[in-house]
N, C-alpha and C positions, 0 to 999 in steps of 0.2 A: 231502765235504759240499757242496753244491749254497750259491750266494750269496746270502744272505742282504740285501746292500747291492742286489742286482740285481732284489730281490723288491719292494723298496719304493723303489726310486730313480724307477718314473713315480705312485707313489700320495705324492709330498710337494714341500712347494715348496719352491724352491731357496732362498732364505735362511733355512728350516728346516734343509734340508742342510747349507747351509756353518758353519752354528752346531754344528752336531751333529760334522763335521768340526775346529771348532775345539775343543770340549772334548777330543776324544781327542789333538789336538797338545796340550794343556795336561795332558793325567794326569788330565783328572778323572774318570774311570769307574775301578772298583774292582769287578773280576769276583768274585763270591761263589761263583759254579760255573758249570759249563760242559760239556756234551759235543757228541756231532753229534744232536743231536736238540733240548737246551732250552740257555737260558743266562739267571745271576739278575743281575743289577749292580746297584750304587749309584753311581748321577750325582750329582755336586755342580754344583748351579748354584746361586741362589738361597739354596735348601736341599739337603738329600738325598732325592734320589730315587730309590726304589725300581722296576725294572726288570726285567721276567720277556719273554721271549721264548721261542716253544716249534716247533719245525714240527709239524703238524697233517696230515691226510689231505686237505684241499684246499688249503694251504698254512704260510701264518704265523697265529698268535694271541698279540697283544702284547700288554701292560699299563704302564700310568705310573703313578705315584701323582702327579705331576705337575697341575696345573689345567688346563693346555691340552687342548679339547673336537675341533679343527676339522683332524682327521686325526692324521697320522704328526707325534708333537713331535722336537723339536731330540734328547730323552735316548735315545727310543728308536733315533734316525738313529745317535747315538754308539754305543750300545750294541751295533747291529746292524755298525757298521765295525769295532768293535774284534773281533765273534766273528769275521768273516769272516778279520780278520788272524789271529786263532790256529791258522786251520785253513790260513793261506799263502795266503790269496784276494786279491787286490792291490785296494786303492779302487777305486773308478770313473774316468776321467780327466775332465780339468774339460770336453773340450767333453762328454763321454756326462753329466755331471752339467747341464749349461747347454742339451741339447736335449731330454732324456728326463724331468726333472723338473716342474712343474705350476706356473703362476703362480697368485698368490692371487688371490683375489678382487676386485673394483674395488674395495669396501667393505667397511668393519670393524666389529665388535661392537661400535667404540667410535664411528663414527659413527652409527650407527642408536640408541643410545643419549640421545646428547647431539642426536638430532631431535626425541628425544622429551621430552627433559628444557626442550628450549624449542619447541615446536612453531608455534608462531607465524614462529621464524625459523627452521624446518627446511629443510636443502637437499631442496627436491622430491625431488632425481633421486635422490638415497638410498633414499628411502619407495618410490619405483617402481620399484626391481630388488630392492630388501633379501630377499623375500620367496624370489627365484630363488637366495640363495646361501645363506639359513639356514633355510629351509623343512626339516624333516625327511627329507619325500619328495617332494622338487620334479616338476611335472609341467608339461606340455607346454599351453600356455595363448594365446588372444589377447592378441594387441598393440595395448594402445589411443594412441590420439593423446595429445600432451602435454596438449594444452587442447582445447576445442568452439570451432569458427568463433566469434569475436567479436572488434569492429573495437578494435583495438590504440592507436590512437594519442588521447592521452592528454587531447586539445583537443575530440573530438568526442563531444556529449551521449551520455548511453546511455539507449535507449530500453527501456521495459517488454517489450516482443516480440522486441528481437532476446537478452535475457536469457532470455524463457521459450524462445525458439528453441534455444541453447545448449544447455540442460538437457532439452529432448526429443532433442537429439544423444545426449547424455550417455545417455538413456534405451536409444538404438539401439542403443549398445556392449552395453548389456548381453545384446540378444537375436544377437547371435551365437554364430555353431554353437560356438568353442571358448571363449568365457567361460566364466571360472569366476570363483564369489563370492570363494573366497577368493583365489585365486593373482591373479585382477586388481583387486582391494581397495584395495591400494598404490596402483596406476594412477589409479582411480576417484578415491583421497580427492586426488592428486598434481593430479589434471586440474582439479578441482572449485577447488579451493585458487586453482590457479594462474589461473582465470576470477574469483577472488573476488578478487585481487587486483590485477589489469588493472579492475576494478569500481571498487578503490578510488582508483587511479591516474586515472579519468575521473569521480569524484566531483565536483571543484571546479569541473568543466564541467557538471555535470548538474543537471535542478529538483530542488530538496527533493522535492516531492512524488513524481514519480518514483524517485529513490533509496530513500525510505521504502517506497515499496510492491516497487519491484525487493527488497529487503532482509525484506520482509513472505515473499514469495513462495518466495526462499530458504531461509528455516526451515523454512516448508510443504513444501517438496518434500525440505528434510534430512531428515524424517521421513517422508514416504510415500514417499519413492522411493530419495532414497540408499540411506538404512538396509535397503529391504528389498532392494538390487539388491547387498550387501557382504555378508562374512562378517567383521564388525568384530572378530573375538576379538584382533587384534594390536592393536586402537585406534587405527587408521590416522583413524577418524574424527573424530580428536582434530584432525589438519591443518587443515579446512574449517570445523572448529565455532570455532575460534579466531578466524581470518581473520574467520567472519560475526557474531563477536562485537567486534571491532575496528572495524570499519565502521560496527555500529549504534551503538558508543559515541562514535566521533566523529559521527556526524548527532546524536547525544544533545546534546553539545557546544557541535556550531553550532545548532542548530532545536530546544531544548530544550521550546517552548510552540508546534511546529509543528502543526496540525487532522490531519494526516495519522497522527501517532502513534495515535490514536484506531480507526483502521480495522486499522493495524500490531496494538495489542492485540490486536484482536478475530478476528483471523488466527491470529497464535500463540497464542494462549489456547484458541482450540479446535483446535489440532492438537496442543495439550501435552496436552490432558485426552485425544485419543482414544490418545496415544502412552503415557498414563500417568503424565504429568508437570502435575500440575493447578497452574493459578497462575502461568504465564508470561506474560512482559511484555517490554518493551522494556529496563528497568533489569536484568530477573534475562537478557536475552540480551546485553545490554553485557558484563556478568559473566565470560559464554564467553570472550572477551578471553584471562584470567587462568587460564585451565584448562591442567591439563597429570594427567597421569595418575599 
């Protein structure tokens, strides 16, 4: 019988491996049958878990009752050392397991999760690759910049133009040749966010009126342009709508009876009614603040 451990040792990652390794030094697989062609087992980990292995005409065809989604698990690694040992196939050794095996991924289901469950304090750089390791069928896509040109440091006013400057940057990413809405979405809401937040870091330097209408502006272009340059279905647009709901509610705060609010309504109120959302304001865009999906 051809090895079974040599079929899957480069489709799994190595602390998969050495787990799947440690159940068979502990007895916990429990072969139910076996020849050279399938094998059934029950893994105890956790629970027990039922295990089928079979070779096929283009190779292996596994099964785990297990929860794990994201390749070769720990039971089926056990399961596939223990058949190779019945047929006298010797492990792998630890460097052929330590160079042939797959590292995981930068990021985990459980980080992309908890970006989402606070989005406000999301780590960016999660949102802007997550997309490259749990996409179904990842493709080949441009790389945008972290942020759009805009002056960093924290003391110097921020002006109306060099804001709308930014966001026709922003604009440009999208007409190149390998953009794509969804695969650089991440990107887009990660860049946007992180401009919104160098915004709010050069607030206390900036005029009121300035900031309310840089902040008017923003909404306006979240809708005609972000929106239709993303394929929002992951809700990456959850990142930026936060952030521009933070900032309008602190200018809420400080300039609560500022004349510039005035012009602010009259800005989102009519990009809410042509986006479909009638009756936006300053207080229902503070709101975004608290949004999480």
């Amino acid at each position: 019988m051809k090895s079974v451990t040599q079929f899957y040792l480069d489709k799994t990652e190595e602390a998969v491996w050495h787990r799947g390794e440690d159940y068979v030094n502990k007895g916990r697989v429990r072969v139910e049958y076996y020849d050279d062609r399938k094998i059934k087992a029950v893994v105890s980990g956790k629970e027990a878990y039922k295990v089928t292995i079979r070779w096929v005409t283009n190779g292996l065809r596994k099964s785990c009752t297990c929860p794990y989604k994201r390749g070769i698990c720990k039971h089926v690694v056990a399961t596939a050392l223990v058949w190779d040992e019945l047929f006298g196939i010797a492990r792998p050794s630890k460097d052929m397991v330590r160079f042939r095996t797959i590292q995981p991924p930068p990021i985990s289901p459980r980080q992309i999760t908890a970006c989402y469950n606070d989005p406000l304090n999301a780590d960016l750089d999660v949102i802007r690759i997550a997309v490259d390791y749990y996409a179904l069928s990842p493709k080949a896509h441009a790389r945008l910049p972290r942020c759009p040109r805009i002056e960093t440091h924290e003391k110097v006013p921020l002006t109306f133009e060099e804001v709308k400057k930014a966001l026709n940057e922003m604009e440009k990413w999208s007409r190149r040749r390998e953009y794509h809405s969804y695969f650089c979405a991440g990107e887009m809401a990660a860049a946007f966010s992180e401009m919104l937040e160098i915004m709010e870091k050069r607030l206390p330097s900036s005029p009121s009126e300035v900031m309310i209408k840089v902040m008017a502006h923003c909404v306006d272009w979240f809708y005609r342009e972000f929106e239709q340059r993303i394929d929002g279905s992951d809700g990456v647009w959850i990142f930026p709508v936060t952030r521009i709901g933070k900032i309008v509610a602190r200018l809420l705060d400080i300039y609560p009876s500022h004349p510039a609010w005035q012009e602010f309504n009259q800005i989102v109120e009519k990009v809410g009614d042509w986006w479909g959302e009638p009756g936006l304001n300053a207080e229902e865009i503070a709101r975004w603040r608290d949004q999480c999906l």
